[in-house]
N, C-alpha and C positions, 0 to 999 in steps of 0.2 A: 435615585430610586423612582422609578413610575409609580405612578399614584393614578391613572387608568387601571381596572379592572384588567384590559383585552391586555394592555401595555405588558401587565405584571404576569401573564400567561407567556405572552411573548418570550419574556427574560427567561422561565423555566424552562420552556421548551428551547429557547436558544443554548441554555446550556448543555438537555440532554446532547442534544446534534452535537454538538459541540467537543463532551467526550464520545459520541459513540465514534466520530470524523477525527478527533486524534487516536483513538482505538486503531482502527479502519488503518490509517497512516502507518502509525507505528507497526502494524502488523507486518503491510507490504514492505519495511525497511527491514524490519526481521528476516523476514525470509530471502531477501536480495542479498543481506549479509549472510545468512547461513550456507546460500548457494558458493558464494564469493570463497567464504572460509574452507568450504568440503573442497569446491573447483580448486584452490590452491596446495589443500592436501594429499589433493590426488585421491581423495575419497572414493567407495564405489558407490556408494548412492546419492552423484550430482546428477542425474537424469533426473531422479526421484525430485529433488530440491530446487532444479530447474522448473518444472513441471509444476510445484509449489510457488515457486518463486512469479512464475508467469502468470497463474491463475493470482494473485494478491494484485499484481499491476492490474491486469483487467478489471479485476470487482473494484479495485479503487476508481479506475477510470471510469467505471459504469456508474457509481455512484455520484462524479464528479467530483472528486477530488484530489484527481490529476488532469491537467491536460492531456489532450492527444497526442500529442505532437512528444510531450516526456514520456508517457506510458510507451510508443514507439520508439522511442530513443533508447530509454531502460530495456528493453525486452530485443530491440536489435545489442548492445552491447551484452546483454548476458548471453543471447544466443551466439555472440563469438568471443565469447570465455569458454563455453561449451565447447565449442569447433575446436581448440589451440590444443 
């Protein structure tokens, strides 16, 4: 435990981040699975969950916390689960 003042700020503010950045995560796996589940059921609103599913990569990537290069990767594979 920090016994600095700035230190013991630190630690609280590192936790918020901390869950808001597992929040943030968790959100965009959600909805990558839900697009996954609809695309496999042949659902009619995987546009809809596509479209969901893409915008979650981007705001995690913007935020950083995903790479570029996975956020790319993620969003080329759902868009050819879309296409099939």
């Amino acid at each position: 435990m920090p016994n600095i003042k700035s230190a013991m700020k630190r630690v609280r503010s590192n936790e918020r981040a901390n869950a808001q950045n597992t929040s943030q995560i968790s959100a965009m796996r959600t909805a990558v699975k839900q697009f996954e589940a609809a695309n496999a059921a042949s659902a009619d609103n995987t546009a809809d969950l596509y479209r969901a599913a893409i915008s979650a990569i981007d705001t995690a990537h913007s935020k950083g916390l995903v790479h570029a290069n996975k956020a790319n990767r993620d969003k080329s594979r759902l868009a050819n689960l879309l296409a099939k």
